[in-house]
C-alpha positions as a Python dict, from the first residue, in 0.01 Angstrom:
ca = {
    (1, 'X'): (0, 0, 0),
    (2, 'X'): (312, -147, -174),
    (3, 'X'): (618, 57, -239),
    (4, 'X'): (817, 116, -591),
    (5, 'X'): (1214, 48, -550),
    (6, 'X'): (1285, 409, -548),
    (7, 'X'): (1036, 426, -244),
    (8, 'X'): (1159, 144, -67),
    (9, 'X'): (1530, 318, -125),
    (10, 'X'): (1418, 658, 78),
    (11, 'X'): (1242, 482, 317),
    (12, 'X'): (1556, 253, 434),
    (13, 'X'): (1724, 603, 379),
    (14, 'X'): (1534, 785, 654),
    (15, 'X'): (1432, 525, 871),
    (16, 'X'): (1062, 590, 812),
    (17, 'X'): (803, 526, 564),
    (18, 'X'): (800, 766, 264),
    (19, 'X'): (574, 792, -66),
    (20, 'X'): (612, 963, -425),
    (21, 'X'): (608, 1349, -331),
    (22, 'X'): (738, 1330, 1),
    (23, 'X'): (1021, 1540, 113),
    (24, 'X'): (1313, 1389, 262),
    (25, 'X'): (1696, 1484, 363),
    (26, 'X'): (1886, 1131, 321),
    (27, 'X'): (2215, 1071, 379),
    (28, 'X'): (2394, 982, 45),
    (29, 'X'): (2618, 696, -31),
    (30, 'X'): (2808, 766, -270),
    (31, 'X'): (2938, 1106, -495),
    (32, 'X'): (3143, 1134, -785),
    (33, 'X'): (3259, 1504, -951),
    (34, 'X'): (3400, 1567, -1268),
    (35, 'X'): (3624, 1833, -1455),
    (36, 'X'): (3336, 1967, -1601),
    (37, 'X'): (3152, 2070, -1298),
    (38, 'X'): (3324, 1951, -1042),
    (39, 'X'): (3485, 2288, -983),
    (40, 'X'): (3219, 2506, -933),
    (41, 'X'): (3132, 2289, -641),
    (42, 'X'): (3509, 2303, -446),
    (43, 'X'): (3439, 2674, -544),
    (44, 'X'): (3137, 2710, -367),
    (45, 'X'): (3247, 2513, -57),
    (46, 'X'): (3586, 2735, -39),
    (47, 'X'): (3374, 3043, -17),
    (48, 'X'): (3110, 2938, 193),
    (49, 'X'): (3368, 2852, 469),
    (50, 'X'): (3307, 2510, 489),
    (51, 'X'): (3515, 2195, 444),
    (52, 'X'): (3441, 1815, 371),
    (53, 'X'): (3269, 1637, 614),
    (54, 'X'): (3163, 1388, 412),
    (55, 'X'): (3333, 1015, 482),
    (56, 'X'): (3599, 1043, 199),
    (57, 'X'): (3524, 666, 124),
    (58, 'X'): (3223, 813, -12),
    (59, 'X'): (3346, 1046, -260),
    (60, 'X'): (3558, 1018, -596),
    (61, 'X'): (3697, 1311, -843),
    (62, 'X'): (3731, 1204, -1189),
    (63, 'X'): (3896, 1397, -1454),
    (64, 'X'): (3752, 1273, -1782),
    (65, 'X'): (3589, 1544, -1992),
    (66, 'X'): (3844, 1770, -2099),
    (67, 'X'): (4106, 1540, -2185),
    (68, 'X'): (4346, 1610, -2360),
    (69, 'X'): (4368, 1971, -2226),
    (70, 'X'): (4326, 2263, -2507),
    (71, 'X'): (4412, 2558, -2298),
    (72, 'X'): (4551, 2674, -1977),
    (73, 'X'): (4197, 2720, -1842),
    (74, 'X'): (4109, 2350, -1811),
    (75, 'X'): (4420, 2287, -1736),
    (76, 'X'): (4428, 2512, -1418),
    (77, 'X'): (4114, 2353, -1289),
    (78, 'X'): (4259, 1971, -1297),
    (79, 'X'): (4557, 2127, -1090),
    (80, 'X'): (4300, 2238, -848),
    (81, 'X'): (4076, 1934, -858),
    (82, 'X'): (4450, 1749, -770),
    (83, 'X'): (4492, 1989, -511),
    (84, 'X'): (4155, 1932, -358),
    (85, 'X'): (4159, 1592, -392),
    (86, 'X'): (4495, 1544, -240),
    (87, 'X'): (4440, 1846, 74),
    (88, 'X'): (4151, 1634, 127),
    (89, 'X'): (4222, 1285, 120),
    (90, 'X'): (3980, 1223, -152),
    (91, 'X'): (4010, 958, -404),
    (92, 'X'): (4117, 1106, -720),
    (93, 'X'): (4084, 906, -1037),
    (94, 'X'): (4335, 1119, -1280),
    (95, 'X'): (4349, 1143, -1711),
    (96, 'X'): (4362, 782, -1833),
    (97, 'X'): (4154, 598, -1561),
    (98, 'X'): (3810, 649, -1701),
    (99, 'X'): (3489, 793, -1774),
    (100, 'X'): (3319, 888, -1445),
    (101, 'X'): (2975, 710, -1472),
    (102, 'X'): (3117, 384, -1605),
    (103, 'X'): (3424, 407, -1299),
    (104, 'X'): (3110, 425, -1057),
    (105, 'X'): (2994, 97, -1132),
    (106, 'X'): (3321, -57, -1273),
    (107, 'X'): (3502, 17, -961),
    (108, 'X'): (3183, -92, -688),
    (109, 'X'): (3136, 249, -554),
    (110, 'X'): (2742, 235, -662),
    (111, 'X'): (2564, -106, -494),
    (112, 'X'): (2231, -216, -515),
    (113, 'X'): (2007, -32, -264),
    (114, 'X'): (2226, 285, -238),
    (115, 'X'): (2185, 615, -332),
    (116, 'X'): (2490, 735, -566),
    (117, 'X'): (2542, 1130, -668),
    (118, 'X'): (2742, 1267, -965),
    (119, 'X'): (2754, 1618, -1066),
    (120, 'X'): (2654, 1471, -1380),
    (121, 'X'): (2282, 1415, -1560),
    (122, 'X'): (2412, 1041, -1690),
    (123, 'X'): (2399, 945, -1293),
    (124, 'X'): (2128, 728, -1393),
    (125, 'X'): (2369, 485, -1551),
    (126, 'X'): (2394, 320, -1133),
    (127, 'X'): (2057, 190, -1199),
    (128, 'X'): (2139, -88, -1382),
    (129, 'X'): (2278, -198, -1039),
    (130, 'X'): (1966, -125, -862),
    (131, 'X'): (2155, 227, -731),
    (132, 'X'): (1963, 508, -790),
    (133, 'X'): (2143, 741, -930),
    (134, 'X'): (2058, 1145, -944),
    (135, 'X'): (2245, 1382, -1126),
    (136, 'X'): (2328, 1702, -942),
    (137, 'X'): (2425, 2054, -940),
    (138, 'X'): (2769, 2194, -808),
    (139, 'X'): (2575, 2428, -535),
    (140, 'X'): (2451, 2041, -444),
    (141, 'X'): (2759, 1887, -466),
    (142, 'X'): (2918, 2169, -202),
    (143, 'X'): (2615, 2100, 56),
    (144, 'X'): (2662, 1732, -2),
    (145, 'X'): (3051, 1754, 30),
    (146, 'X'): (3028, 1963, 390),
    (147, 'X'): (2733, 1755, 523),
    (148, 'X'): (2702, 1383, 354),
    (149, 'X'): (2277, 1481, 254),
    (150, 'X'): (2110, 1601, 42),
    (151, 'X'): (1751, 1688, 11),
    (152, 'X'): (1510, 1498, -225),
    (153, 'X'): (1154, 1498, -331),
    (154, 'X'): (1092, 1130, -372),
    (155, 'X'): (1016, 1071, -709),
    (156, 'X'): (674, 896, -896),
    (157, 'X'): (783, 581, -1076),
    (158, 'X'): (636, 455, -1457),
    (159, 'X'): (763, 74, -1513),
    (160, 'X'): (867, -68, -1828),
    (161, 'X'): (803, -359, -1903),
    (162, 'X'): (1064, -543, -2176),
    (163, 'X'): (878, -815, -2342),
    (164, 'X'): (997, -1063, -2655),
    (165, 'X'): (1408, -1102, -2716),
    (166, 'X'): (1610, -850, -2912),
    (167, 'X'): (1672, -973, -3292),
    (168, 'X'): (2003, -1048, -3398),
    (169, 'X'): (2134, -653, -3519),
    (170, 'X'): (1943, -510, -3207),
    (171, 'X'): (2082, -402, -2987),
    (172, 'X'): (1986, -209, -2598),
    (173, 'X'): (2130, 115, -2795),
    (174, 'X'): (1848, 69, -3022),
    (175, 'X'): (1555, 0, -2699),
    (176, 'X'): (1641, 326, -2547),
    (177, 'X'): (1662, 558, -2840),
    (178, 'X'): (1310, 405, -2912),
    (179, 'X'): (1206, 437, -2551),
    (180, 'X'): (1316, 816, -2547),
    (181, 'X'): (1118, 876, -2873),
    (182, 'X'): (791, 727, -2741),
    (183, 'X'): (850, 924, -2423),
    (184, 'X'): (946, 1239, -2569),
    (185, 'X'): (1281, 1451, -2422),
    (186, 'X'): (1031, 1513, -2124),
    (187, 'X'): (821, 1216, -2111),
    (188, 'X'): (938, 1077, -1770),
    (189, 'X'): (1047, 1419, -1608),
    (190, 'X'): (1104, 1336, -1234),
    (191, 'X'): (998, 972, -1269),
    (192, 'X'): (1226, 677, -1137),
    (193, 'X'): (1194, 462, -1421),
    (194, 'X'): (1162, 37, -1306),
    (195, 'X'): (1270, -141, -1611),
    (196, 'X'): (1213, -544, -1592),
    (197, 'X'): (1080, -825, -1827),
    (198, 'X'): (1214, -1110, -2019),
    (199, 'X'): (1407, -905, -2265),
    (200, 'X'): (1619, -735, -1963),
    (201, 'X'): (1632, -1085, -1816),
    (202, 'X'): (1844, -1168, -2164),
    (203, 'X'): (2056, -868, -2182),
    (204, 'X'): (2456, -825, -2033),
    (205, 'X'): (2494, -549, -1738),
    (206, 'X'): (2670, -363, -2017),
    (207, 'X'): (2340, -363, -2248),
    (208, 'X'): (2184, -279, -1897),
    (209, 'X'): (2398, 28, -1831),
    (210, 'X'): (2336, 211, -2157),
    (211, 'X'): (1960, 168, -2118),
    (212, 'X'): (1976, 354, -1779),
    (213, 'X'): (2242, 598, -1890),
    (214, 'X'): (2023, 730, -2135),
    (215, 'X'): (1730, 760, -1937),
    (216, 'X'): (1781, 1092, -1853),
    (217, 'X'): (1715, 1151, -2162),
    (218, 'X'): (1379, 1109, -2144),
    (219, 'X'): (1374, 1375, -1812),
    (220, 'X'): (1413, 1036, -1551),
    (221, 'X'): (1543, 1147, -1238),
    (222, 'X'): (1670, 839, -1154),
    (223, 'X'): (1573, 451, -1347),
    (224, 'X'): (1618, 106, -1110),
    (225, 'X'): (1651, -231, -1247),
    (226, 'X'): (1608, -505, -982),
    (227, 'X'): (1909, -755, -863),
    (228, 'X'): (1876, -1112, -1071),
    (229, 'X'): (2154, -1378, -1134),
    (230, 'X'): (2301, -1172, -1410),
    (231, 'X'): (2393, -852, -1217),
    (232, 'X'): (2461, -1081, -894),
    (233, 'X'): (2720, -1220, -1095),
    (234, 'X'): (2873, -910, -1201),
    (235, 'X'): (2900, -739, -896),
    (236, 'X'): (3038, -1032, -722),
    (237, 'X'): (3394, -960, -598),
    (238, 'X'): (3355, -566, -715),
    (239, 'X'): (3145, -492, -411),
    (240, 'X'): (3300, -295, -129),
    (241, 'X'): (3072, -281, 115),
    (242, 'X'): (2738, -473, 202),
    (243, 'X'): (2464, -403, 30),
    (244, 'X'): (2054, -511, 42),
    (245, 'X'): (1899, -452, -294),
    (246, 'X'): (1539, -299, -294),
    (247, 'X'): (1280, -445, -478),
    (248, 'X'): (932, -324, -547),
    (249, 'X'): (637, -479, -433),
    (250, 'X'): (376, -680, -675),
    (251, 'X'): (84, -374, -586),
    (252, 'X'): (340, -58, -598),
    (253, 'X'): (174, 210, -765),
    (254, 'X'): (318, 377, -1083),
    (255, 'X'): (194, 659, -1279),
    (256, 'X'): (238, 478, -1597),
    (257, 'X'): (299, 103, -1680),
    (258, 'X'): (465, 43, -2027),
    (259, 'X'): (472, -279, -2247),
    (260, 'X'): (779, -270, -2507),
    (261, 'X'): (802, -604, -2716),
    (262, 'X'): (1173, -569, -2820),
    (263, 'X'): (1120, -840, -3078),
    (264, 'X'): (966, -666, -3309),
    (265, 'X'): (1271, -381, -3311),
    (266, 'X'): (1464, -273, -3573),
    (267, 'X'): (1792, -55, -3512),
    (268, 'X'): (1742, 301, -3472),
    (269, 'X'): (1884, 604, -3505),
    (270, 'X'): (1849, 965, -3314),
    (271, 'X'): (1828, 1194, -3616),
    (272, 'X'): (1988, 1561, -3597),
    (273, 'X'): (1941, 1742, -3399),
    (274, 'X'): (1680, 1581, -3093),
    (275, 'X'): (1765, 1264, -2901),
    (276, 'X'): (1428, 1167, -2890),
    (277, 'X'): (1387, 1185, -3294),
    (278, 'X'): (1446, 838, -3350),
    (279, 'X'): (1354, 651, -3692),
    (280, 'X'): (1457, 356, -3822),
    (281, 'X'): (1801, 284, -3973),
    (282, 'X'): (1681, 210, -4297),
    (283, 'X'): (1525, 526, -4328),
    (284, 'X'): (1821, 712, -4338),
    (285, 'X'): (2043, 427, -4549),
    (286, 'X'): (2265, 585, -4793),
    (287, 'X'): (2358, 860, -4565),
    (288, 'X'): (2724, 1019, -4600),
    (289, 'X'): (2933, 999, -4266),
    (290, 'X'): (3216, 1193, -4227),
    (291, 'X'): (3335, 1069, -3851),
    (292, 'X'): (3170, 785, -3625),
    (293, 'X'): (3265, 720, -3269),
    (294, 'X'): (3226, 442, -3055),
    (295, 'X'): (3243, 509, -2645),
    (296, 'X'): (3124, 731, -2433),
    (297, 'X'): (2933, 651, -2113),
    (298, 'X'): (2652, 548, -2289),
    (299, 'X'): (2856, 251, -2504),
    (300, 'X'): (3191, 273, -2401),
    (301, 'X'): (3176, -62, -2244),
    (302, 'X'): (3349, -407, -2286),
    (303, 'X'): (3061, -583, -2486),
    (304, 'X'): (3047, -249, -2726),
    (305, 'X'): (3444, -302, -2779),
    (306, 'X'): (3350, -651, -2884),
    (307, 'X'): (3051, -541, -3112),
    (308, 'X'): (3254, -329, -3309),
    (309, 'X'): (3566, -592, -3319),
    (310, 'X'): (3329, -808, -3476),
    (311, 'X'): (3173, -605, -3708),
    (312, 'X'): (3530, -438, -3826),
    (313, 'X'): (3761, -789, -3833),
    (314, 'X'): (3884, -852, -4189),
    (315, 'X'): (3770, -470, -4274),
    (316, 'X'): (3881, -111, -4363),
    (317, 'X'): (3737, 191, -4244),
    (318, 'X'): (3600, 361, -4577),
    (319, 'X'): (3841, 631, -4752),
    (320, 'X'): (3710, 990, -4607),
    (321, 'X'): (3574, 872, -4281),
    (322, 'X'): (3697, 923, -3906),
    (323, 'X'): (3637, 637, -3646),
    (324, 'X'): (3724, 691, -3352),
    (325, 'X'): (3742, 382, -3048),
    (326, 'X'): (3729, 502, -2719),
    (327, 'X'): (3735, 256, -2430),
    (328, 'X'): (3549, 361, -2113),
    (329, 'X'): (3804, 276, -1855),
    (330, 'X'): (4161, 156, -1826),
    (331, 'X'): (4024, -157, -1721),
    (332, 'X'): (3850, -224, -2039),
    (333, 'X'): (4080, -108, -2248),
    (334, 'X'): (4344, -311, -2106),
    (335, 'X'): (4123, -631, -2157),
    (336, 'X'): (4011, -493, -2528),
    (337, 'X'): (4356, -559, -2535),
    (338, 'X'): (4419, -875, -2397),
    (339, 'X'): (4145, -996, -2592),
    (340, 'X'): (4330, -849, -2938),
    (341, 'X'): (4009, -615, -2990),
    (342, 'X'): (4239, -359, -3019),
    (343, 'X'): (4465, -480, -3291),
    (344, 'X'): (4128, -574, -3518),
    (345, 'X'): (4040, -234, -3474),
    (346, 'X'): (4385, -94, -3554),
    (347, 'X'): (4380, -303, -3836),
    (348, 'X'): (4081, -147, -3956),
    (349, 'X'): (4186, 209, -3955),
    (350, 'X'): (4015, 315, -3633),
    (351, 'X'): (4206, 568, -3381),
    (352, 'X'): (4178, 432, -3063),
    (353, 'X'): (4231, 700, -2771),
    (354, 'X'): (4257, 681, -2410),
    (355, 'X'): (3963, 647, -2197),
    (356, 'X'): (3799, 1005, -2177),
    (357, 'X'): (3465, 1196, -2291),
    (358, 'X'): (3619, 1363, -2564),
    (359, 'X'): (3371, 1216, -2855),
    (360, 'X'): (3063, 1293, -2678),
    (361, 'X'): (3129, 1649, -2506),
    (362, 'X'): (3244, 1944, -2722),
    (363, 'X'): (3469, 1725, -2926),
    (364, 'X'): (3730, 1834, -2697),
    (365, 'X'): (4101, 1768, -2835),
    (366, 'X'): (3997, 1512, -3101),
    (367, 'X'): (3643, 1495, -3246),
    (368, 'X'): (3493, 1809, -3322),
    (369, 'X'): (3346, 1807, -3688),
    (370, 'X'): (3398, 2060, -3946),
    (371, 'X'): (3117, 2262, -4140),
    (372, 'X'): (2877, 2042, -4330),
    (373, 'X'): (2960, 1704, -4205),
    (374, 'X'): (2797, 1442, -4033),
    (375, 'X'): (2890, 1241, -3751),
    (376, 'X'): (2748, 912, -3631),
    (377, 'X'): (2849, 816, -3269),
    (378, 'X'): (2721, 576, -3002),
    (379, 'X'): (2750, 921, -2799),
    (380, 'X'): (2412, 1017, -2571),
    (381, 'X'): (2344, 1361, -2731),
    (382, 'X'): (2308, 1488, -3047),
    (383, 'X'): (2202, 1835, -2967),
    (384, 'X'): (2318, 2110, -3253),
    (385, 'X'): (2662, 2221, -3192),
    (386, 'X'): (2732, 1932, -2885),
    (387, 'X'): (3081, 1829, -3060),
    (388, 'X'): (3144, 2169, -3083),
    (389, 'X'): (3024, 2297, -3415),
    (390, 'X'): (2630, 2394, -3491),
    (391, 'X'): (2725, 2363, -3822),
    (392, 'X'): (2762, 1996, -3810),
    (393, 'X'): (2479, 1706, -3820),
    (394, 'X'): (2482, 1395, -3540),
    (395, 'X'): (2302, 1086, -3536),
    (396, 'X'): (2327, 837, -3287),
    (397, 'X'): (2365, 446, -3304),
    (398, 'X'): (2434, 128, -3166),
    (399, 'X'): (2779, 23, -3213),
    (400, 'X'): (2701, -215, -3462),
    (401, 'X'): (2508, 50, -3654),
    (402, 'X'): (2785, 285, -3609),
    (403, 'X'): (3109, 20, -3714),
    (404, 'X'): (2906, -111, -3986),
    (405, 'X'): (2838, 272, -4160),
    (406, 'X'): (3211, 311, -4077),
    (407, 'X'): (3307, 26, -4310),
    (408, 'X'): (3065, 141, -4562),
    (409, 'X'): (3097, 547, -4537),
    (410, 'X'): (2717, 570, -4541),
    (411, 'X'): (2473, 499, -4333),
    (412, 'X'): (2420, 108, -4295),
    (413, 'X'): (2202, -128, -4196),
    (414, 'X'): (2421, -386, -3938),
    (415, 'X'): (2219, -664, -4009),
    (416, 'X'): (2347, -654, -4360),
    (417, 'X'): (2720, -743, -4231),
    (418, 'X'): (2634, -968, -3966),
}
């Protein structure tokens, strides 16, 4: 019987033959801990006893959520993740360098084949890579950390088939928020997700990335895209170590096979307050926005930088509306700026702020909304009271969909500016 990529992954893992349901211990190649949870983990490891015995080539600490510091409480635990890191000999990627996920990729520590841990649900965004990436606990980042495996139960896999080309004003943004609303918030819970088809086949690694970022969204454990020309090219010279990407075979079994014919999409939005409550744009034209954000781990990337350049060039940010630009790593906001993206954006009124995860978790620092208003970000979440007020309203958007509504103050349709 043929194998799904997730299968074939495990199987190389543990030297033996393994199937959905199986339970395995695999050695893991790659983790990655944040602020945010990161120290619970060095907590639990301190007072178990136990220290890292994990290769520290295999490990990164990022500090990225609560940046800029609010209180001495956050700021205490980045003095202990340097202190770890440091003690340790762990790679330590400080305020300024990046958002975790995208750093992961960005910086070649997730390869095709591998298995890549962050103490993070977005860990899915490796997939694009062909990395399957699981999110994790910090009681399973302190066993990984001392021993270098973790236990898994090998997942089921549903495949999704992308079919037709995305219309100009469409963008991946828009595939996934549909995805996740014909799923449901719990629609692929503990599936790897296989994503191929001639839409993928047309569509950047950064397009890729946000579709597997927000698969979790949909309860994925992990999602997998195969290895064609387009991500060979991209991880050409970012690699740093060998790699053998895992494809499925043409009779692996899946639970559920999905056909999505992107051409006949229209952008979408995830109304308040449920990720997977996605309608179309025009349904909601017209809308007042008090505050839009483009970033995050989900769109935070170069192409996303470029969408809204493009859409903003020659333009003003409407009186009474917020926009915030938030690169995902140093890297790409130093080319945003080589490129002059950031002075169009300037130009336009947007606030551009270091590479961090302030816009998409608890509004730390710069983004939380007041009472009443309504914020449209590029963010993964929209939960009541995620920016750190329940008595605000988010919807969530492409880039396009989100520059485009910052020009007009409403709600917009991009393809109307294009």
């Amino acid at each position: 019987m043929g194998q799904t990529i997730i299968e074939k992954v495990f199987s190389r893992k543990v030297g033996r033959t393994v199937a959905a349901g199986d339970l395995v211990v695999a050695p893991v190649d790659f983790l990655m801990g944040h602020d945010a949870n990161a120290p619970g983990g060095i907590v639990v490891l301190q007072r178990a006893g136990l220290s890292v015995g994990i290769d520290r080539k295999k490990i990164a600490l990022v500090i990225d959520h609560h940046v800029p510091c609010t209180n001495s409480t956050h700021a205490t635990q980045h003095a202990a993740i340097r202190n770890f890191a440091q003690e340790n000999d762990i790679p330590l990627y400080d305020i300024g360098s990046g958002i975790g996920h995208i750093l992961m990729v960005e910086q070649g520590h997730a390869l095709p084949g591998q298995i890549a841990i962050a103490v993070d649900s977005h860990a899915t965004t490796c997939g694009a890579v062909n990395a399957a990436g699981v999110g994790v606990g910090s009681t399973e980042m302190a066993a990984l950390m001392a021993t270098g495996k973790l236990w898994f139960k090998v997942p089921k896999s549903m495949r999704v088939n992308f079919t037709g080309r995305l219309q100009p004003g469409v963008f991946s943004k828009d595939v996934i928020l549909q995805l996740v609303a014909m799923l449901g918030e719990a629609g692929a819970n503990y599936h790897s997700v296989e994503y191929a088809g001639e839409a993928l086949a047309h569509m950047s690694m950064d397009a890729r990335f946000t579709i597997c970022n927000m698969s979790t969204d949909m309860g994925a454990k992990t999602a997998l895209m195969e290895v064609d020309d387009v991500a060979r090219a991209w991880l050409a010279g970012r690699s740093k170590a060998p790699w053998e990407a895992a494809y499925a075979d043409v009779d692996a079994t899946y639970s559920r096979q999905i056909n999505f014919d992107a051409s006949a999409l229209v952008p979408q939005l995830a109304a308040p307050h449920r990720v997977d409550n996605a309608i179309p744009v025009t349904q909601a034209l017209g809308t007042p926005i008090n505050q839009a954000s483009i970033g995050t781990c989900t769109n935070g990337y170069m192409e996303d930088i470029r969408i809204a350049a493009s859409m903003l060039k020659g333009k003003r940010v409407a009186k009474g509306v917020r926009l915030y630009v938030v690169p995902g790593t140093r890297e790409i906001y130093r080319q945003a700026m080589r490129e002059g993206l950031l002075e169009i954006l300037f130009e336009a009124g947007a606030m551009i702020l270091q590479a961090n995860c302030t816009p998409c978790s608890r509004g730390v620092g710069h983004a939380i909304p007041g009472d009443g208003e309504v914020v449209l970000t590029t963010a993964n979440r929209n939960f009541r009271g995620r920016l750190g007020n329940k008595n605000a309203s988010i919807y969530l958007g492409s880039p396009a969909t989100v520059a485009a509504s910052a020009v007009a103050g409403v709600i917009t349709d991009p393809r109307e500016q294009l």
